[in-house]
C-alpha positions in Angstrom: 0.0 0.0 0.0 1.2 3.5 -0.3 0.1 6.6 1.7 0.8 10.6 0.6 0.7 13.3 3.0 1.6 16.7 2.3 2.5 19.3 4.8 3.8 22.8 4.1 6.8 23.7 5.6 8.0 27.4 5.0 7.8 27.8 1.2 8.5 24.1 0.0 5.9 21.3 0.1 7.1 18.6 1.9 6.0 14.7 0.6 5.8 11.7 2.6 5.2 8.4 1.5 5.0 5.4 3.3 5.4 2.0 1.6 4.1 -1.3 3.3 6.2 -4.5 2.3 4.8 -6.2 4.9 2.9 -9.0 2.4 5.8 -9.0 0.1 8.3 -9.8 2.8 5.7 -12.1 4.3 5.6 -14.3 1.6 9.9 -14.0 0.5 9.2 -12.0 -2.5 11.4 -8.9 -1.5 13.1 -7.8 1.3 12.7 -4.1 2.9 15.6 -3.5 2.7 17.1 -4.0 -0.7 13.7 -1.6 -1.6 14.9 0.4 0.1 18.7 0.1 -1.4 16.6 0.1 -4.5 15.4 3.5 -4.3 17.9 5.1 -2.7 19.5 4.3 -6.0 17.1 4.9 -8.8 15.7 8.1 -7.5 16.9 11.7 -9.6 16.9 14.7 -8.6 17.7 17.2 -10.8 17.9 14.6 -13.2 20.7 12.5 -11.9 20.1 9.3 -9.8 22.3 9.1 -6.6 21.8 12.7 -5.9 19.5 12.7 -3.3 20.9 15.5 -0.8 18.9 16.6 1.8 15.6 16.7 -0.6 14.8 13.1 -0.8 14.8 11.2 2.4 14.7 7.3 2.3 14.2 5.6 5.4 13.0 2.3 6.8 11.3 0.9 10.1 10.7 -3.3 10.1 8.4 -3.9 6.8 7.5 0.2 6.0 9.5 2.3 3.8 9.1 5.9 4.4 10.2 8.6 1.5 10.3 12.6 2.6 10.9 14.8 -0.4 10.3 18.5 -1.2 8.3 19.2 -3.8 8.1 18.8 -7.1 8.7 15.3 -6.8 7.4 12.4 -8.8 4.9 9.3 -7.1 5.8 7.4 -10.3 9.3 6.4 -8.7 7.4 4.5 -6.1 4.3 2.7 -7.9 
C-alpha cells in the first residue's frame, strides 16, 4: 500500500510516502531493505540518480519504507 501526506513547511511542500512490504516480505518476494537500497539508487533529482541530498529522504522501520521529499517530486518512482 502507499500513503501521501503533504505538509507545508515554510515555502517548499514537503511529501511523505509510506510503503508497506509487509505481504511481500511475508511471503519472501522482496526484502525491505534492498527496496529500500533500490530506491535510494534509482531516484533523480535534478535529473541525476544518486543525488539525493537533503531533498529526498529514504528511510525504513521493520516492513514500511518511508520517503520525505520537497516538492516537485514524482509518485511514479514508487508505484
Amino acid at each position: 500500500g502507499l500513503k501521501k501526506k503533504v505538509v507545508n513547511k515554510g515555502k517548499k511542500a514537503q511529501l511523505k510516502f509510506t510503503i508497506d512490504c509487509q505481504q511481500p516480505a511475508d511471503d519472501n518476494i522482496i526484502e525491505p531493505k534492498d527496496l529500500e537500497k533500490f530506491l535510494n539508487s534509482r531516484i533523480k533529482v535534478e535529473g541525476k540518480t544518486g543525488n539525493l541530498g537533503e531533498r529526498v529522504l529514504v528511510s525504513r522501520e521493520k516492513s514500511k519504507i518511508h520517503i520525505n521529499a520537497e516538492a516537485p517530486f514524482s509518485k511514479r518512482y514508487l508505484k
